[in-house]
Backbone bond lengths (Angstrom), bond angles and torsions (degrees), N, CA, C in turn:
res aa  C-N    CA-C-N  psi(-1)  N-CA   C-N-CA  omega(-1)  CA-C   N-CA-C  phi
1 X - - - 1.468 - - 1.531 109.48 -
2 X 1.294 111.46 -35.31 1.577 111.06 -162.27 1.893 92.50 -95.58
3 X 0.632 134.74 -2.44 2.088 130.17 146.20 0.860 106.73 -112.91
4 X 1.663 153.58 28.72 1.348 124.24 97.61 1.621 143.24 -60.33
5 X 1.181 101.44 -38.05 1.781 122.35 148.66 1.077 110.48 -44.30
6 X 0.924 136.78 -36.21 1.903 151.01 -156.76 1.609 109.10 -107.86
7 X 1.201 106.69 -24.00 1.431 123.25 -172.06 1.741 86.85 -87.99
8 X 1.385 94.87 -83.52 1.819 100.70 175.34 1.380 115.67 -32.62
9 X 1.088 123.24 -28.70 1.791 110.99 -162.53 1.829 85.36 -86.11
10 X 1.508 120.61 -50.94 1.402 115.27 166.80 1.196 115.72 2.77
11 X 1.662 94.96 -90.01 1.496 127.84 -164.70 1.453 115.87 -56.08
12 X 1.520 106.90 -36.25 1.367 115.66 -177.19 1.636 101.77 -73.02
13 X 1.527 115.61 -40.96 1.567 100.02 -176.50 1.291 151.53 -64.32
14 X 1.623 87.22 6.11 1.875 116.30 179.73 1.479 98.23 -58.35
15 X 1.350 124.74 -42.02 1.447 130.29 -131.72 2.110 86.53 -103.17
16 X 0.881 116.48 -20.47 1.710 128.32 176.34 1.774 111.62 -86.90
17 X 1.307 90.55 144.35 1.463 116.52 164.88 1.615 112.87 -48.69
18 X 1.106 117.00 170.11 1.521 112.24 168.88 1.431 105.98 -98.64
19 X 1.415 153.58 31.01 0.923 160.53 -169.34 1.733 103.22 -148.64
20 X 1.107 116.23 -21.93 1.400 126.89 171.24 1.679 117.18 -84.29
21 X 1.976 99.83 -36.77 1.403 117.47 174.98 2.082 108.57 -69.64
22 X 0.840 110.58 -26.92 1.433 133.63 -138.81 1.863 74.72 -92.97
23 X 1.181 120.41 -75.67 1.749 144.44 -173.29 1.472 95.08 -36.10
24 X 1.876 107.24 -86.40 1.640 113.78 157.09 1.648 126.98 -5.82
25 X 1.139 99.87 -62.22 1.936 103.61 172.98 1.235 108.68 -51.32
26 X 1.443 115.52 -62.24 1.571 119.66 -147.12 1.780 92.89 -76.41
27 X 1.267 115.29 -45.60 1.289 103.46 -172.92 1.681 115.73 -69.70
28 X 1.717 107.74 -19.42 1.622 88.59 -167.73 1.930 86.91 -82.80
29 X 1.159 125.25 -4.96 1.939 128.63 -173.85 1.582 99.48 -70.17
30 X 1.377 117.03 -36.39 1.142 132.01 -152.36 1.724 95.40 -78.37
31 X 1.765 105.57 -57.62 1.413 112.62 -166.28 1.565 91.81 -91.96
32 X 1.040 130.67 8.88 1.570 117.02 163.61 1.921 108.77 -89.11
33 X 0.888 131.79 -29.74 1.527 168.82 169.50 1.447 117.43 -44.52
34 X 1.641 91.68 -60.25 1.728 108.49 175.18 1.744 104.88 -90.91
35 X 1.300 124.59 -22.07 1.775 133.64 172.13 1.274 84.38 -66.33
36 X 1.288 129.92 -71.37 1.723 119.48 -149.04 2.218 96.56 -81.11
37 X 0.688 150.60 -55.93 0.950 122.96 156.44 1.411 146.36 -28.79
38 X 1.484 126.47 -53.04 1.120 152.31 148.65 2.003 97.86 -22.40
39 X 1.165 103.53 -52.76 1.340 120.20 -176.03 1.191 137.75 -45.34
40 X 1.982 80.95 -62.30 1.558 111.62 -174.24 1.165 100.72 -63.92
41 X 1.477 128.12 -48.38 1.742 137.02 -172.51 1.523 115.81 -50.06
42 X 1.371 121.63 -45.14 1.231 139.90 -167.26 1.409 106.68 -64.07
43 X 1.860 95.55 -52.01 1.747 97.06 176.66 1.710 110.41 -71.56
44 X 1.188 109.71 -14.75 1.508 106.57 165.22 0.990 115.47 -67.07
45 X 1.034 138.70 -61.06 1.356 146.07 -163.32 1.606 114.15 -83.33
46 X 1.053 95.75 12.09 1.650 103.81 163.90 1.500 108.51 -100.99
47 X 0.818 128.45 -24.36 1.582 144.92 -176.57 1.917 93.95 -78.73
């Protein structure tokens, strides 16, 4: 799921500014970051 999202944001970033592309990164790094954390904890805390 997360390189198809990744694939799409690609494809989608043709159509953006480079300052729009630039924004896009950091925020999908940001919410990819807090998903895999968010994550990691849960499977911790199942243990």
């Amino acid at each position: 799921i997360t390189m198809f999202f990744y694939a799409f944001a690609l494809w989608r970033a043709d159509q953006f500014s480079t300052p729009m592309q630039v924004t896009l990164f950091i925020g999908g790094a940001i919410v990819y970051l807090a998903v895999f954390n968010s994550t990691k904890t849960m499977l911790t805390n199942q243990d």
